[in-house]
N, C-alpha and C positions, 0 to 999 in steps of 0.2 A: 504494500500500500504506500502510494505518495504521492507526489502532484509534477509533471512534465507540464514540461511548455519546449520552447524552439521556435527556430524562425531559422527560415532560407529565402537568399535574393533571387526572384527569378531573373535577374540581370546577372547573376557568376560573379556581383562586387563581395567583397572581404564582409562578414557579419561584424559589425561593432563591438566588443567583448561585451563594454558596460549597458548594454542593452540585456544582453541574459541573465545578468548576474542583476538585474533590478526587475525580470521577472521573475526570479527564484526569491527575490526577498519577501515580496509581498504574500504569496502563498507558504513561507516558511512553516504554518502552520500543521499543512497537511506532512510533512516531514521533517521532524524536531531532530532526530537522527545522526540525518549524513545530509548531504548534499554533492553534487557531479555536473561537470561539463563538460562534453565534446566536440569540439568547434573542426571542421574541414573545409577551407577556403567559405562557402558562399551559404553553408549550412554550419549551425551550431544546436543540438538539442543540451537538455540540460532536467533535473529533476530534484525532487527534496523528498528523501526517504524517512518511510516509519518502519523499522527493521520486524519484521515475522516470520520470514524462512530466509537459513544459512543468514543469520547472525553479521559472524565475520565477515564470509565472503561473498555477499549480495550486494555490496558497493554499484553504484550505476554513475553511469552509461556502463554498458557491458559488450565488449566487441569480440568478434571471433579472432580464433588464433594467427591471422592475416593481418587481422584490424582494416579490411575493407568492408566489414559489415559492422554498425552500433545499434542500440538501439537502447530505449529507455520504456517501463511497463509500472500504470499503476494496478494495483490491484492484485489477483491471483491468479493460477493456471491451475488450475485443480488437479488435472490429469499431467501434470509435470513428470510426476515418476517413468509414468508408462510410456510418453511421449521419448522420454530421454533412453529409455529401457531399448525404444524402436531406434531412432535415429542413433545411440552407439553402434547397434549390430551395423549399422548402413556406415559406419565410419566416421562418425562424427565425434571429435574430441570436444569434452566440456572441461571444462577450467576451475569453474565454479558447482556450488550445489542449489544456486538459485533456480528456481523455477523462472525468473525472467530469461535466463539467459536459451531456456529450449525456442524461442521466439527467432532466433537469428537462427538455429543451426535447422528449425523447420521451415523458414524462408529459402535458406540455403538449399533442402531437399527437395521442397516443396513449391517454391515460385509461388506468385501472390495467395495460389490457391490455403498457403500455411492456415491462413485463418481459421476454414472449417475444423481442423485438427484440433484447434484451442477448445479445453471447456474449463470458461471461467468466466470471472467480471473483472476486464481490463480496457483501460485504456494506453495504446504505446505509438510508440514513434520508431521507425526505424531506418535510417541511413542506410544507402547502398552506396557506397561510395562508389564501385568501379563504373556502374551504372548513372551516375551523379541522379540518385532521386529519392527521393525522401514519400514513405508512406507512413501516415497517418490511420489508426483505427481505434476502432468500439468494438465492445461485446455485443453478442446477438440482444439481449435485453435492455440496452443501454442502463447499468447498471453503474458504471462508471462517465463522467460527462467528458466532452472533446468541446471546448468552443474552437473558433480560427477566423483568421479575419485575415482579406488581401488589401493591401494598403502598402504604397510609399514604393510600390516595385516590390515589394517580400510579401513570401507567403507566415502566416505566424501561428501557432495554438495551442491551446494551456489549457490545465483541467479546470484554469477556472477563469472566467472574463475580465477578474480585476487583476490578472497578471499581462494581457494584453492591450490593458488602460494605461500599462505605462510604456511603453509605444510610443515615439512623436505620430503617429500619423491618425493614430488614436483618444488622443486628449483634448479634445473637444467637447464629447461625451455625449452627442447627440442622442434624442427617445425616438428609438425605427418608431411610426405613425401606425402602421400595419399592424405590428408587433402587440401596440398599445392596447388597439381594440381586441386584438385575442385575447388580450390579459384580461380585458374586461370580461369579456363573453365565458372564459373558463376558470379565470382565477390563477394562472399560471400562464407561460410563454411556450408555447407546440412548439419545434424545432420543425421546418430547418431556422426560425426566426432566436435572433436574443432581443432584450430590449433595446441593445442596443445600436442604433446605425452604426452600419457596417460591419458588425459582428455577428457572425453566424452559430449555432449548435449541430457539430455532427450526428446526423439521424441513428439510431441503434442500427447495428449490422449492418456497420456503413466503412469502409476504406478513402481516405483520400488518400490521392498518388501523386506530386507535382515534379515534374519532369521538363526540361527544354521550356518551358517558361507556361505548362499546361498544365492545368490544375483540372481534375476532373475526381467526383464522387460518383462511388458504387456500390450498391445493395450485395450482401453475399449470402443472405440468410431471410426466411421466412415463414411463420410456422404453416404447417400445412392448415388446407382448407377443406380438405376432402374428408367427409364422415364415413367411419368404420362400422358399420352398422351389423358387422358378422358376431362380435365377441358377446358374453353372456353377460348382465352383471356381475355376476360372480366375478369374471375373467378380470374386470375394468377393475374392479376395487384389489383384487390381490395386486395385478400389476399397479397400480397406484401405492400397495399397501409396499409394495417391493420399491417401487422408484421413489417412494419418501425416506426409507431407511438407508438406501443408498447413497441418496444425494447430503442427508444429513451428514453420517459418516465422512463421504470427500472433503466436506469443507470444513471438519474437523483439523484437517491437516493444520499444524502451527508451531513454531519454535518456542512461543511464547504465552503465556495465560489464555483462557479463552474462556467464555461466559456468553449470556443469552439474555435477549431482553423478554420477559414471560409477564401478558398481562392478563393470563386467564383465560381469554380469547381460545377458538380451535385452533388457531395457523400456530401461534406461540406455544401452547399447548403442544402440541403435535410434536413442533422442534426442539422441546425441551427434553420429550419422552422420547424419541430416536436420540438423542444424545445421550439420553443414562444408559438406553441399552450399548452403545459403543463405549462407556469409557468406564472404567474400573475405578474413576476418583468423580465424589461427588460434581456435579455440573454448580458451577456459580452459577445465580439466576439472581436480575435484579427488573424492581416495578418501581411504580410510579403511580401516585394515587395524589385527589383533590380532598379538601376537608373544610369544612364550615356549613358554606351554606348548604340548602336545597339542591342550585344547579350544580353545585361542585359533587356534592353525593352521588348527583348521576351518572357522573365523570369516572367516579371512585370504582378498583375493579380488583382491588388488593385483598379484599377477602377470596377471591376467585383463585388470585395468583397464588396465594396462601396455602391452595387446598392442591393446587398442581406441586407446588412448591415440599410438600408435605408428604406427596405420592411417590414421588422421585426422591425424594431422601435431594433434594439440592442445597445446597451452600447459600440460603435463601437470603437476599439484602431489600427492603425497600425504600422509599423517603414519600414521606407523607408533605405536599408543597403548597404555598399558597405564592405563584411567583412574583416577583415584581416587575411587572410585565412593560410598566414603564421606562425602566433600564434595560430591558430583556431585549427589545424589540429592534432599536438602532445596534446594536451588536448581533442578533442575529441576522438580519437584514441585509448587514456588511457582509457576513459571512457565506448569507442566500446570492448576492453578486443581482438577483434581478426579485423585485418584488413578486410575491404570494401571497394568496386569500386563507390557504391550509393549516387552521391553525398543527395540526401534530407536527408542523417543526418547531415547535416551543417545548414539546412532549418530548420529542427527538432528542433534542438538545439535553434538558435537564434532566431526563435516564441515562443518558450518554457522558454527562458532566461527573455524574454520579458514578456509574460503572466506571469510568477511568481510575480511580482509584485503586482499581486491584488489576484490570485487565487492559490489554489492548486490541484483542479481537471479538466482538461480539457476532452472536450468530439472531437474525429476525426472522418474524414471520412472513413481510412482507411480500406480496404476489398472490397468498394463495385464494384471495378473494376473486381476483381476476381468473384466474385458474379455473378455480372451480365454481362460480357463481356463488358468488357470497352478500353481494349488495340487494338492496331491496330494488333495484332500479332493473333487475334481471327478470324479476317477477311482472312487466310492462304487459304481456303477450299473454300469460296465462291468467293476470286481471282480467283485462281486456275481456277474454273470452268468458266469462261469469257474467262480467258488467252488460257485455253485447244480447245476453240472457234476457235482461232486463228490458221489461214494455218500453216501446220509446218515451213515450210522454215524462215515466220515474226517472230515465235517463237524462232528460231536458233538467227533469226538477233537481234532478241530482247536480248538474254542473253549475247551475245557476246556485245551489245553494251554496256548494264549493265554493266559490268566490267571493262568500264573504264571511264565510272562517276565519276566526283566529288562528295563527300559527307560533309558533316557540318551539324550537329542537329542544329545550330544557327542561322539558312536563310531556311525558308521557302520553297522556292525553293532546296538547297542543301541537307535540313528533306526529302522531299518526294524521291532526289534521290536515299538517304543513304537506305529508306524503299525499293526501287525501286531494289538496288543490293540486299539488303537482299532474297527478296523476289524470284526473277528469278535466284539464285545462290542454288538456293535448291528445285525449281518448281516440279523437277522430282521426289523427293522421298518420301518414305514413310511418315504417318502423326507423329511418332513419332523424327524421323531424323530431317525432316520438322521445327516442334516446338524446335527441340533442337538447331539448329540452327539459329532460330529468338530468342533464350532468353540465347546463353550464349555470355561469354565475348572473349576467346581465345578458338580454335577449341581443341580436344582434341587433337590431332597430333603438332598445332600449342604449346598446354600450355610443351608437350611433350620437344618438341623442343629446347622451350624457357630455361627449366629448366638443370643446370646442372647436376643433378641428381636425370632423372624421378625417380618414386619410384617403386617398385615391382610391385605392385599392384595397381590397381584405380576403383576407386569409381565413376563411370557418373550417379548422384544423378535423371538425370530427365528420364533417359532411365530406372531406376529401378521403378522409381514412373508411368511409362508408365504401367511397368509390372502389377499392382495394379489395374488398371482404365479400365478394361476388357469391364465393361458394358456402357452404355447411346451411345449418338451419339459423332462424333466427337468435337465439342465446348466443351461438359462436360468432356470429358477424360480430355480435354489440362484444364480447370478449376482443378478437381479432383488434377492434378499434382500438379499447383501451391498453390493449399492448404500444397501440403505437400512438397514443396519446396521454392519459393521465400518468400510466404505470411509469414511462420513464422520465416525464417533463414534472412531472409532480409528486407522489412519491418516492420516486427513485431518484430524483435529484435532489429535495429536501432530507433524506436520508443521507446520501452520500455526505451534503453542505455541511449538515450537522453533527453526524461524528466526525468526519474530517476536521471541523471546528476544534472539536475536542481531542484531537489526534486517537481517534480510535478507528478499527477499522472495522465494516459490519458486511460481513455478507447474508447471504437473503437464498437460502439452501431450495425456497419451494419455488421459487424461478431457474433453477436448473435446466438447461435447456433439451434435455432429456425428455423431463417429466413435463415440461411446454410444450413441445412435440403430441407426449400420449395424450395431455388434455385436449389439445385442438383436434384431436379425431374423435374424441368420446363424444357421443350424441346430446344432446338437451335431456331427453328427459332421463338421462342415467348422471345428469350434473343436477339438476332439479326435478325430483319429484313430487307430484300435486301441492304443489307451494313450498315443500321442503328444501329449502336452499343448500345447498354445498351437501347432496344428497353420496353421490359416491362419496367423498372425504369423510361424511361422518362413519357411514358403512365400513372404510376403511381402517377407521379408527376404533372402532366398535371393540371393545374388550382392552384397548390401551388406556383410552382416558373414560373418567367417568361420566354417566349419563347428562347429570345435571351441567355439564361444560359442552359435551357433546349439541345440547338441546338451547344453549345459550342463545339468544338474541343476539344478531349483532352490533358491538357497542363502536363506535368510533376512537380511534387511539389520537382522541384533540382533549382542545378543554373548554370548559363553558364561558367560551369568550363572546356570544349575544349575549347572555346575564350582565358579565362585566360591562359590556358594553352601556346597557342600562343603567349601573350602578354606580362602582366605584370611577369606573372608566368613561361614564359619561363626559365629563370635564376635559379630558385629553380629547375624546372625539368631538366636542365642540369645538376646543382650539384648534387641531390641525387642519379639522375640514369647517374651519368659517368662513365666510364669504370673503375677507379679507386674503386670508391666507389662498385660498381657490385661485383668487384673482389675478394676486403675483405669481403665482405657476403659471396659470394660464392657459391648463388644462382641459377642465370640467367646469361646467355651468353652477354656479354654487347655489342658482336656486331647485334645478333636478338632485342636489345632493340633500339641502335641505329638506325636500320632500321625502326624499330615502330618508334620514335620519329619525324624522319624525312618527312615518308607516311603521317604524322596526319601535321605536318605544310604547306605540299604541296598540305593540302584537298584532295590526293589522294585516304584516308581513314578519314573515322572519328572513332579516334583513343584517342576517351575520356575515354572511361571506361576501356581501357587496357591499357591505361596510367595512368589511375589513381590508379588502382590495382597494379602496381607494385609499385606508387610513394607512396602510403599507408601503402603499407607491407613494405617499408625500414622504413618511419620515424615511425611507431608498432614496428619494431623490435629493432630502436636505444633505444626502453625504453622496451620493453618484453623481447629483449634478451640480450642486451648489458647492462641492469637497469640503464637505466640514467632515471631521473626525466622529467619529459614533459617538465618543465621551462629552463631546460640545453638544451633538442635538439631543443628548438624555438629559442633560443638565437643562437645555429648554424648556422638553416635554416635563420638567419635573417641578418645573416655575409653572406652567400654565396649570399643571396640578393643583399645588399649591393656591 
């Protein structure tokens, strides 16, 4: 695990030295370690390690025995052993016992095609010197992020945006227009866009290759789309029941402590109990719970974890938090590189702040919602069909009545409304309409609206990934999308941000691309049955964990930040989003915002993630665009408290 960057001229001028060495400073984070560079006339890569396999001799850049091949890798190769096992018999001398370094001697065997060979979550770079060409890649998940940016004649890219802000051709700091409005509509930036002009996000199971002054990006992986409809249930859940023990196991591998974030949940669950059975020493497991009020109870999931925690005999830690969300926010915001609506990177963060104290690799749940149909927004199609039951006239009366429900995620009762308007405000249309509607944040007309100046042009990230997902039945199309939209743009890049932050490193065993493979051929109704969500996974799980976790609702891994919002944190969401403040951005209309602010404290709307996207992108931009330091605008926000 650690953070690469690099730049090569496509002009063959000499690379700057102090250019590299002022992008490895600012991500220092992700690699407290070591640090490496390797400069060859018109290319120089460069990276900042957090040491977890071969100790001593995993130092990077890492080149072959010629040293006409480098190459630099964050993240892991799971199958490093076996890879290395194959390429010694074919001749290949390794030097090291890093698993980065089978990268260069499977390029060597393999020619571009090396990739497929990899299974892991990396991101690397790798020199060819005699060839003069530099490629650039992601894992099939995009589990690890690749931004790059062409500017000034050089190609450039770093695991994170603000190490290519320090860049002359990039310190301007301009917000892409495009970019902005997707932020709105989903709460997050879809790649290929960053927030920021001129700066790009490499798409997962994507290679760039820049050569002779040609820069060109290539897809090498995709899950399949073709449903298997021959195997039995029985068949689906044993191999499920086999490709979860397996995967968990590989990414056990580590030189160094290694722990599990468990919040009671099935995914977390699941990969705490495949870890007791591999390891002969109790598994560390650490939560993360809320406490006080009402909305924070509901947040609270530590009696859960307690009871997993208790089954497995783990080395059980938790912290029980109320955070300070007003300091919390300009730090991790800096560390997010591009504003978010999601609150679980605050979650993220402070289990992750917390686990650093004993370990440096954590193992999550995250994915297997996506996997296996875990959201209630999965359930669109077999509502539907119930609802469509219904006399039309109950049906009119029903939508009409929907709309003017109270909603609040933070009461049970007001959750299932809020799902309730969603759901009958989009009943009629198509299935990709349908889906876009249950997972974005402001309507596209609405983000329209809001902005003072839409942009030209607009990018609807899940209406193109609809385009894509031709084949399977319905359930796997809307899967299909979120692989190639929230899973990596927003969970998996708030993941990454935030243990990176903390210098830990987390992999995510139920995104294996293995066991992504056998999900996108299992049919719909062996992922859900007659409403039972994540129906094979529980099957599979059936006799490992107990019924009552098996049978759990599922809770969101955020925090009750609309409560806050009404409450303590009312005061900060006046000031940063007042009309004063709106004005000098010059953004957003501050009188469509005050109409937001007001619908969400009258429960009229639940108006948490469109309030919190725009309360995000002001306090991102008082430091991306304005450069003030995180510490100078917490100190702001802490006056306008006050």
């Amino acid at each position: 695990m650690c953070g690469i960057y690099g730049i090569i001229a496509l002009d063959g001028q000499i690379i700057d030295p102090t250019l590299i060495r002022k992008m490895g400073v600012v991500i220092a984070h992700r690699g407290p370690d070591d640090e490496g560079v390797y400069a060859d006339g018109p290319c120089a890569i460069g990276m900042r390690r957090l040491s977890i396999i071969d100790l001593a001799g995993g130092h990077q850049p890492i080149g072959n025995a010629d040293r006409t091949l480098w190459v630099v890798c964050n993240g892991e190769i799971y199958n490093f052993r076996e890879l290395r096992t194959e390429l010694a018999k074919k001749g290949h001398d390794f030097q090291t016992g890093s698993d980065s370094e089978v990268l260069i001697h499977a390029y060597a065997e393999y020619g571009d095609d090396f990739v497929i060979h990899l299974n892991g979550m990396f991101g690397f770079a790798l020199w060819d010197s005699r060839r003069r060409r530099l490629l650039v890649g992601r894992d099939r998940l995009g589990i690890k992020p690749i931004y790059y940016a062409i500017c000034d004649n050089t190609f450039a890219f770093a695991s994170e945006a603000k190490a290519l802000l320090t860049l002359p051709g990039l310190q301007q700091r301009k917000v892409d227009e495009t970019a902005l409005q997707s932020y709105l509509e989903l709460g997050y930036v879809p790649a290929p866009y960053s927030i920021f002009r001129g700066i790009r996000k490499l798409p997962p199971a994507s290679v760039v290759t820049v050569q002779d002054q040609d820069v060109r990006v290539r897809s090498y992986w995709a899950p399949p789309q073709e449903i298997d409809n021959k195997p039995t249930e029985r068949d689906w859940v044993e191999q499920v029941r086999f490709q979860l023990a397996r995967s968990v196991e590989m990414q056990m591998v580590s030189d160094v402590p290694i722990g599990a974030f468990l919040s009671g949940g099935i995914d977390s669950s699941a990969v705490v109990a495949f870890m007791a059975k591999s390891s002969a020493q109790p598994i560390r497991t650490y939560s993360i719970g809320f406490g006080g009020s009402r909305a924070d109870d509901y947040y609270n999931e530590l009696p859960y974890a307690r009871q997993i925690a208790k089954i497995f005999r783990t080395d059980h830690r938790e912290i029980l938090v109320r955070p300070d969300v007003v300091a919390l926010l300009p730090h991790l915001l800096w560390h997010m590189d591009e504003p978010i609506a999601d609150t679980a990177f605050i979650t993220t963060y402070l289990v992750s702040e917390f686990a650093r104290k004993d370990v440096k690799v954590i193992l999550s749940g995250v994915g297997g919602d996506e996997l296996f149909g875990g959201y209630r927004r999965y359930l669109g199609d077999h509502l539907l069909g119930r609802f469509n039951r219904l006399p039309l006239p109950l049906r009119w009366a029903a939508v009409r009545a929907a709309s003017v429900l109270p909603a609040d995620r933070h009461s049970p009762m007001l959750n299932l409304f809020r799902y309730a308007k969603g759901f009958l405000a989009s009943a009629n249309q198509p299935l990709d309409q349908r889906y876009d509607s249950y997972v974005r944040v402001f309507a596209p007309d609405a983000a329209r609206d809001l902005l003072l100046e839409p942009p030209a042009t607009a990018y609807h990230a899940v209406a193109e990934a609809f385009k894509h997902s031709a084949g399977g039945d319905a359930l796997n199309r809307m899967l299909v999308v979120d692989l190639q939209t929230q899973l990596p743009d927003d969970l998996l890049l708030l993941t990454d941000k935030m243990t990176m932050a903390t210098s830990v490193e987390c992999r995510v065993p139920l995104l294996d691309h293995d066991l992504v493979e056998l999900t996108a051929r299992m049919p719909e109704a062996i992922k859900i049955r007659g409403g039972r969500l994540k129906h094979v996974m529980r099957q599979a799980l059936d006799g490992l964990l107990p019924r009552e976790i098996l049978e759990r609702k599922k809770r969101g891994f955020g925090t009750p930040m609309g409560a806050w919002l009404k409450g303590e944190l009312a005061p900060l969401l006046r000031s940063v989003l007042s009309p004063a403040s709106l004005s000098a951005r010059g953004c957003f209309r501050p009188e469509a915002v005050a109409r937001l602010i007001s619908a969400h404290e009258r429960n009229q709307i639940d108006g948490t993630d469109p309030l919190l996207a725009l309360l995000n992108f002001e306090i991102w931009a008082r430091m991306y665009l304005d450069r003030r330091p995180p510490s100078d605008v917490t100190d702001e926000l802490k006056a306008a408290m006050a």
